[in-house]
C-alpha positions in Angstrom: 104.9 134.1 47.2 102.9 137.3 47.9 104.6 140.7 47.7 104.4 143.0 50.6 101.0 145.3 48.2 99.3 141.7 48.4 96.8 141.6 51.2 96.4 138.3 53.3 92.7 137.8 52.4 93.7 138.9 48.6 90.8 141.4 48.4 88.3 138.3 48.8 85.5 138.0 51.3 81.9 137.3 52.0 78.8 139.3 51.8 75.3 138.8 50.5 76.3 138.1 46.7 78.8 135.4 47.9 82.2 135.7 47.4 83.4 139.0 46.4 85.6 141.7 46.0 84.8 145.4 46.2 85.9 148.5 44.1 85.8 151.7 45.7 85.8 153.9 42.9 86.5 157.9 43.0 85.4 159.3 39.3 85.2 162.7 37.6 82.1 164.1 36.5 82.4 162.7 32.9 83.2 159.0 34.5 86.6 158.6 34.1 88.4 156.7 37.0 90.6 158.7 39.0 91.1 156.0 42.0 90.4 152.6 43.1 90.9 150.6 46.1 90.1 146.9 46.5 88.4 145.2 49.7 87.3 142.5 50.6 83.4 141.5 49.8 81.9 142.0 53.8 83.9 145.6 54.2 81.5 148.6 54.5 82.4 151.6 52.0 83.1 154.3 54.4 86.1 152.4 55.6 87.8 153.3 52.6 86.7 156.7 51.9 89.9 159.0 52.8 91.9 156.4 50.9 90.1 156.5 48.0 90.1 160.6 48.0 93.6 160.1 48.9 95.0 158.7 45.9 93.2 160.9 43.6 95.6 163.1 42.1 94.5 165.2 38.7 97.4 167.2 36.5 96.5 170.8 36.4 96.9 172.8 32.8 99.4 174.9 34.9 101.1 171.4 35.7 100.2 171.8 39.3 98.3 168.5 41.1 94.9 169.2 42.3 94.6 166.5 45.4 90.9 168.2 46.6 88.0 168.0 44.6 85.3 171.2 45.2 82.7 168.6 46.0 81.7 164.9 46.8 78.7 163.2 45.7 78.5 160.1 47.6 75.5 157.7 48.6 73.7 157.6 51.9 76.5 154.8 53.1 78.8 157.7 53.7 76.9 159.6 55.5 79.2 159.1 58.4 80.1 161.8 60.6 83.9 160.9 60.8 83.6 161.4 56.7 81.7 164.9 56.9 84.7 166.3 59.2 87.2 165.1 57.4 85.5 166.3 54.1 85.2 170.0 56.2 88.4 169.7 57.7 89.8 169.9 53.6 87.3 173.0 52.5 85.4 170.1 50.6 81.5 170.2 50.2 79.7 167.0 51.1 76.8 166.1 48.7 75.4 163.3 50.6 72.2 162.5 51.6 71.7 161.2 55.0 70.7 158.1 56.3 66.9 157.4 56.6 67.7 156.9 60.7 69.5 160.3 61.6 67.4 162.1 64.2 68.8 165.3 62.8 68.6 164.8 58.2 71.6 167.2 57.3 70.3 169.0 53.5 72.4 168.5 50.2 72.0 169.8 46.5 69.4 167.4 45.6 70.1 168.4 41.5 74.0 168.2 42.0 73.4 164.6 43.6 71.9 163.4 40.6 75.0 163.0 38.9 76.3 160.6 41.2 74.6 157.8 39.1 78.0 158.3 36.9 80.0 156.2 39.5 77.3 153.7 39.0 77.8 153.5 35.3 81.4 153.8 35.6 81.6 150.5 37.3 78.7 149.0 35.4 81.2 149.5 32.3 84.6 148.3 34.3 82.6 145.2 35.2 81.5 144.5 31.1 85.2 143.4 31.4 84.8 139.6 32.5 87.5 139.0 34.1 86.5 142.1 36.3 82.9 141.3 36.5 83.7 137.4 37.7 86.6 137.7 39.7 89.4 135.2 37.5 92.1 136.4 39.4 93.4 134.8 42.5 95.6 137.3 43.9 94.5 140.9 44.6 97.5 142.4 42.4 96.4 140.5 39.4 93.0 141.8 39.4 93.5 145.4 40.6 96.4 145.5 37.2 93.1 144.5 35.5 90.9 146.8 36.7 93.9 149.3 35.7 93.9 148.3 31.9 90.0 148.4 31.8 90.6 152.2 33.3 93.4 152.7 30.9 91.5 151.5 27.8 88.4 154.0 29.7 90.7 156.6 28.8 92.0 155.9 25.5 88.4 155.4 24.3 87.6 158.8 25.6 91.0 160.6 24.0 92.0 158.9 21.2 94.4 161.7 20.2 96.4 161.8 23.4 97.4 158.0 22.6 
């Protein structure tokens, strides 16, 4: 029986690749996961945006929790204006180009936006893990604890002497 963190549809739906599952990913400029949240397939990105950001919390040398990131490079999908207040209504610049069919194209750092392709990558190299790249898992729990030790092995790889 499904616990109460198991959704209904179990993070499975349909869109144009078939039957899916989507990350929403939140990295740090080098790559290294800081969040994910699992939807189904069909469920637009920006639905999950202040959840993402959310759970991102990053340990401080001080020992204090930075919740807020300076900046967020996201793709034109986001550009939503529910997203940019919330990003202004936390002191938070929005890197994010807007969408081809805004009467009004808001500007963004066209050379800080380049980095963004390091979310790309990031999940290019959490899906090299099969069983994240094909889906084996039937309940959403079981595949989100995978995409956890793909993350956790992420990190290991990147500081071996803090294991």
């Amino acid at each position: 029986e499904p616990s109460d963190r198991e959704p209904e549809d179990h993070a499975l739906g349909r869109s144009r690749g078939g039957f899916t599952t989507k990350l929403h990913l939140v990295t740090d400029r080098r790559g290294l996961p800081l969040a994910v949240v699992l939807t189904p397939g069909q469920r637009h990105d920006s639905t999950q945006f202040e959840q993402a950001l959310n759970a991102v919390g990053v340990r401080q040398r001080s020992g204090q929790i930075r919740c807020r990131p300076r900046c967020v490079l996201a793709d034109r999908g986001y550009d939503v204006d529910r997203i940019r207040a919330w990003l202004r209504r936390k002191g938070i610049a929005a890197v994010i180009p807007s969408k081809r069919n805004r009467k009004r194209p808001r500007r963004h750092d066209r050379a800080l936006y380049r980095e963004r392709n390091v979310v790309e990558r990031t999940l290019g190299h959490l899906k090299e893990h099969r069983r994240i790249g094909t889906r084996h898992e039937k309940l959403a729990e079981s595949y989100r604890a995978m995409v956890q030790l793909a993350i956790v092995e992420r990190y290991l790889r990147e500081y071996p002497d803090r294991a």
